[in-house]
C-alpha positions in Angstrom: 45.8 187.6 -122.2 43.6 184.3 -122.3 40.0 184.7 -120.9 40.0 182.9 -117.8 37.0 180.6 -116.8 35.5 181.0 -113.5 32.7 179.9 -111.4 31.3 181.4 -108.1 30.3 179.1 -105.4 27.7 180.9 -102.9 24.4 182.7 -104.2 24.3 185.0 -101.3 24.5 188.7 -101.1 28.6 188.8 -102.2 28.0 186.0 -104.8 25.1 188.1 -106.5 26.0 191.6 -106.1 29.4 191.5 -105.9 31.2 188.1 -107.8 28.7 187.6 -110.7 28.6 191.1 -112.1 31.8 191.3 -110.9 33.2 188.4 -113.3 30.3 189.1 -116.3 32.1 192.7 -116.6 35.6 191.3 -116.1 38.0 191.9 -119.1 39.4 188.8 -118.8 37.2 186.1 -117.1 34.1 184.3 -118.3 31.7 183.0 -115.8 31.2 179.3 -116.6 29.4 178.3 -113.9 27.5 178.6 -110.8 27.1 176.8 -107.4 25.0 176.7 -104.4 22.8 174.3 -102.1 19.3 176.1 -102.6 17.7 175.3 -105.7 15.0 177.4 -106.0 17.8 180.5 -106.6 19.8 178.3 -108.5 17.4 177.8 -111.2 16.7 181.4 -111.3 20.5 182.7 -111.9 21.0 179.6 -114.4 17.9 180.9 -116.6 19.1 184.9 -115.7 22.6 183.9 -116.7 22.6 181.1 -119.2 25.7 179.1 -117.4 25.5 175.4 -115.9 24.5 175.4 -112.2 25.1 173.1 -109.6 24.1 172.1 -106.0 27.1 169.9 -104.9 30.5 172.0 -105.2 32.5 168.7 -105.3 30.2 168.0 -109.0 31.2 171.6 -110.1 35.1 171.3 -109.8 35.1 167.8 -111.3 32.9 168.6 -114.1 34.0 172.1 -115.1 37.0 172.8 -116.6 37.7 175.9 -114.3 40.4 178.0 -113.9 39.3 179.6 -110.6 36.9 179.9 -108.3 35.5 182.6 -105.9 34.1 181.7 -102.7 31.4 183.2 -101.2 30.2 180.7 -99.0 29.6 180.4 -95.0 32.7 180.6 -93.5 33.0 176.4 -92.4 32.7 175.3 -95.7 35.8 177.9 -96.9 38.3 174.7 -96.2 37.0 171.8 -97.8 35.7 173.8 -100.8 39.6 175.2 -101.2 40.7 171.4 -100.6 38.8 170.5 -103.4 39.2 173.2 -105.9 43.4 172.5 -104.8 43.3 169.2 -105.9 41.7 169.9 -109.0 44.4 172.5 -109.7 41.9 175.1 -109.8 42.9 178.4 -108.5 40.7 180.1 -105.5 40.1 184.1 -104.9 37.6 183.6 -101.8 35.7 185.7 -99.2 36.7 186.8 -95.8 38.1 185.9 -93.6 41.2 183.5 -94.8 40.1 181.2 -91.8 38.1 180.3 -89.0 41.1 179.9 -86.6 45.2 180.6 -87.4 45.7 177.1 -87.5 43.4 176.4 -90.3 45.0 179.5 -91.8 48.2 178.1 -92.1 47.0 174.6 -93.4 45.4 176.8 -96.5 48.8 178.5 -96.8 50.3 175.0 -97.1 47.9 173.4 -99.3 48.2 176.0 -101.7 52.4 175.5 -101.8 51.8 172.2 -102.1 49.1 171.7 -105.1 51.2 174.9 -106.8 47.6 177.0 -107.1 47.0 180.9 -106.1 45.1 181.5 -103.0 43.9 185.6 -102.7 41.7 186.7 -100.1 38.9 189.1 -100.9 40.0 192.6 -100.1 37.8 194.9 -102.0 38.3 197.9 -100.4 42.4 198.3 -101.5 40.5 198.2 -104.9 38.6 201.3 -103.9 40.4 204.7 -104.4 39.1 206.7 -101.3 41.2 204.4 -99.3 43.9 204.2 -101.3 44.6 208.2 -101.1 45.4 207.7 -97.4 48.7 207.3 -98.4 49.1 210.6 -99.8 47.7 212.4 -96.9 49.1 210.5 -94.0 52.6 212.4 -94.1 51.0 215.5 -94.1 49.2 215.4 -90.5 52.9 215.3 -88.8 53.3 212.3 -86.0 50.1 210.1 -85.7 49.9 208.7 -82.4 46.0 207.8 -82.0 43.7 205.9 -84.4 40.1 206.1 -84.0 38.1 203.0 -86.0 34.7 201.5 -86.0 32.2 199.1 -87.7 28.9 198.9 -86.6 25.6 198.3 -88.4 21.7 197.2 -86.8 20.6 192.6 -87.5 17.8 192.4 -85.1 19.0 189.1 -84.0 22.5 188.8 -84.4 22.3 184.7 -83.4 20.1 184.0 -86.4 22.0 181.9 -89.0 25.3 180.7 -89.3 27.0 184.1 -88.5 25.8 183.5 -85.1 26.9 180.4 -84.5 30.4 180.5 -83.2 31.8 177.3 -84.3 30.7 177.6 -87.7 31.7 181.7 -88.3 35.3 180.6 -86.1 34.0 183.6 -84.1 31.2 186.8 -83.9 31.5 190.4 -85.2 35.0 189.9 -84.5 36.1 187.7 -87.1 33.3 188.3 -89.6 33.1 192.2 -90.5 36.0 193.3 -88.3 38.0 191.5 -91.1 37.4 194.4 -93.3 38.8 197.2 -90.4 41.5 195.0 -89.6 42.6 194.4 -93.2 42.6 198.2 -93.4 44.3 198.4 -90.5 47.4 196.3 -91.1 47.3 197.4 -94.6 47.7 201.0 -93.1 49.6 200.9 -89.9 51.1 197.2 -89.8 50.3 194.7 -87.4 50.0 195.9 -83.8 52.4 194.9 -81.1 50.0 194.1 -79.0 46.1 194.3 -78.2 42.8 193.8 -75.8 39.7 193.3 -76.8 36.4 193.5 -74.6 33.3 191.7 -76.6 29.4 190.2 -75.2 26.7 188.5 -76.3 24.3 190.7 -74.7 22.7 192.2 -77.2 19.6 189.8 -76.9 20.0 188.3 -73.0 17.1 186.0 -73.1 19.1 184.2 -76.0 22.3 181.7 -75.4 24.4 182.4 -78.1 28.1 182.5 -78.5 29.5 184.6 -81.5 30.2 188.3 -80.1 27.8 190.8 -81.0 29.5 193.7 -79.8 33.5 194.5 -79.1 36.0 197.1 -78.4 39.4 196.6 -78.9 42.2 198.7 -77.7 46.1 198.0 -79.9 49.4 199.4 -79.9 52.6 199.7 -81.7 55.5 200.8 -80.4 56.4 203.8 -81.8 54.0 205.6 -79.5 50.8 205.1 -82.0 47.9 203.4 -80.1 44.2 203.2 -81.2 40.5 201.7 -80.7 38.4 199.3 -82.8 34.4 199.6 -81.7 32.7 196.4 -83.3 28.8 195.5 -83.1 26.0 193.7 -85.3 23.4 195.4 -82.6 24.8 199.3 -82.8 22.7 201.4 -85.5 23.0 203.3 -87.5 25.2 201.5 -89.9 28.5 202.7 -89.7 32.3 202.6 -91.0 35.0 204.6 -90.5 39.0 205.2 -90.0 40.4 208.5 -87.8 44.1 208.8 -87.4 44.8 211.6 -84.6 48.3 213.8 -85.4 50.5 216.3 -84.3 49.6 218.5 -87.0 46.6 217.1 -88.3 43.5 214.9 -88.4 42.6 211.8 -91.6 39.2 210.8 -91.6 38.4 207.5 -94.1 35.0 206.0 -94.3 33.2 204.8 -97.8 32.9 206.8 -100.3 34.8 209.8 -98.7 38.4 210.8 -97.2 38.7 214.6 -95.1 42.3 216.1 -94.2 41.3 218.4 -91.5 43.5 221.2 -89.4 43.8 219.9 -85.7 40.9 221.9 -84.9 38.6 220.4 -87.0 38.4 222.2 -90.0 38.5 220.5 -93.2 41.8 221.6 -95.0 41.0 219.0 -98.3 38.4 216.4 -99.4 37.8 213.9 -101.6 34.4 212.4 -102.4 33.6 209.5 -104.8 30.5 207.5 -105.4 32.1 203.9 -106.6 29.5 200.9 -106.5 31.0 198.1 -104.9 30.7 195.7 -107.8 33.3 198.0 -109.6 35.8 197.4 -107.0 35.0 193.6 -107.8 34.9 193.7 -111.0 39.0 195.3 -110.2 40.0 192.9 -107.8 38.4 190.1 -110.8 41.2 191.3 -113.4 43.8 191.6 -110.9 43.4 188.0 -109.7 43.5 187.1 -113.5 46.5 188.9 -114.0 47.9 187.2 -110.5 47.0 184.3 -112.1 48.9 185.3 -115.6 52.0 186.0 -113.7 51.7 189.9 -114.3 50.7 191.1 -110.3 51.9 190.3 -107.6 49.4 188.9 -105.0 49.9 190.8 -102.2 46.7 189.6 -100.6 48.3 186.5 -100.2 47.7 183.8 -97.6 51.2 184.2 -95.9 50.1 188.2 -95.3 46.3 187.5 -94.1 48.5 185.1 -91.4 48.9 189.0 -89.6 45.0 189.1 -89.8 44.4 185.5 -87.9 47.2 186.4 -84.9 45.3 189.5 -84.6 41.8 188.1 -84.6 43.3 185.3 -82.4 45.1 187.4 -80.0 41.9 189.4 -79.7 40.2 186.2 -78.2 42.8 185.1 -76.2 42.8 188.3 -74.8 39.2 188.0 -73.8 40.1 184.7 -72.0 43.0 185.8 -70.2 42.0 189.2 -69.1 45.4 190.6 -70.4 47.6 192.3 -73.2 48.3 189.7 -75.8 51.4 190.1 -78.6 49.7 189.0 -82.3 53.2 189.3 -83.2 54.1 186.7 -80.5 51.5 184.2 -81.4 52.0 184.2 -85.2 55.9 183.5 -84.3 54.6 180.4 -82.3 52.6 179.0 -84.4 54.6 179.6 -87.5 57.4 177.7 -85.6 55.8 174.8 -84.3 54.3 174.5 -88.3 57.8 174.4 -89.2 58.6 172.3 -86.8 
């Protein structure tokens, strides 16, 4: 298979640690190129790395002769970075979330039909094996009917930046890391019939801010499974984890580590492995390629991560109304009026 070439636009924490090394070590991309508004870093990764660098993302896909591009970028700049790469025929693996709203979402979906490129959302940890091996336990605890998750880690001052600005992020804790746990959770379960979320911006009350720091969300499906999602940038210590309650038995998932334990607690089989993130990058790097080469399918697709922005957007409305909302319900909606 060709070497694709590939250029990552957004010198933050995922564009260093994860994206470069992540396409340097790939079997079959070649980093040509890098991209990002401050300077000062800029000239240090293009003497570290010996590729062109620009500041202007628009100068990078008309200069480059790219194949794809990974985005690691604030999450309002997602679109009209995907517009451009699009137009240029350049293909686009980018950072969560797909969207800032289920609208914009599907606008992305269509762009992509239309300019004929591939469009894969970041979903690192399906490249990571202790989450994979749920599969293989999950028919052995008999019938699930509660899952236990939660996401929580310690930022001082959760409004600082552009995560804490609500119209740039499309939301707070909600929309930003809970992508990960609700990725995990459709991937595992499906998407829920319906949910209600609970969130603040409390955390620091002498502050007006308006992207959630903290939120608990309860979901359902109807076959009797129900479950709890526990959200926070202010909650220490740092924290991760899936439980899935059944009759017979008890899955615990967090990084690094999956337990099958007895319903009393007592841990019937483990697995433990020690897998740096950049390796799961460096994976999901050579998929995309092969995506890209017609050899995978891309089931991280923009029409699946649609699931993902009627849950994230049925969690808000929620919010508003007070109420039970049907993801299920709103995706059909929009989908239709779309189409319509």
């Amino acid at each position: 298979m060709k070497r694709y070439k590939a250029a990552v636009i957004g010198l933050g924490h995922q564009g260093i640690e994860d994206w470069i090394p992540g396409i340097v070590d790939s079997q079959f991309a070649t980093l040509k190129a890098i991209c990002d508004s401050d300077r000062k870093k800029l000239d240090v990764w293009k003497e570290k790395l010996k590729v062109n660098a620009y500041e202007n993302y628009k100068e990078l896909l008309s200069r480059e002769a790219l194949d794809f591009v990974v985005i690691a970028t604030p999450h309002d700049t997602h679109k009209p970075i995907t517009e451009e790469a699009f137009k240029h025929g350049i293909h686009v693996l980018k950072e969560k979330p797909f969207a800032r709203s289920l609208k914009e979402a599907l606008y992305l979906r269509d762009l992509a039909e239309k300019y004929e490129t591939t469009l894969m959302i970041v979903a690192q940890r399906r490249f990571n094996p202790i989450y994979t091996t749920f599969f293989q336990l999950k028919d052995q605890i008999g019938e699930p009917f509660f899952i236990e998750a939660k996401y929580s880690l310690f930022i001082e001052k959760p409004y600082i930046g552009w995560r804490g600005d609500r119209k740039r992020a499309g939301g707070g804790c909600i929309i930003d890391m809970g992508y990960h746990i609700i990725d995990i959770l459709i991937w595992y379960f499906g998407l829920p019939d319906r949910v209600h979320a609970e969130f603040s911006t409390k955390a620091c009350p002498e502050i007006n801010y308006k992207a959630e720091d903290t939120a608990t969300i309860l979901f359902s499906y109807g076959v009797g499974l129900y479950g709890n999602l526990v959200l926070s940038r202010y909650y220490p210590p740092k924290s991760e984890y899936i439980k899935l309650i059944g009759s017979r038995g008890i899955i615990e998932v967090e990084r690094g580590k999956i337990k099958r334990k007895k319903s009393d607690g007592e841990v019937v089989e483990s697995l433990s492995r020690d897998v740096a993130w950049p390796t799961a990058a460096i994976n999901q790097i050579d998929y995309f390629c092969r995506v890209i080469n017609s050899e995978r399918e891309n089931f991280s697709n923009p029409d699946y991560h649609l699931q993902h922005m009627s849950f994230i957007e049925a969690c808000y409305l929620s919010k508003r109304n007070g109420c039970y909302v049907s993801p299920k319900e709103i995706l059909e909606k929009k989908v239709e009026r779309c189409q319509s």
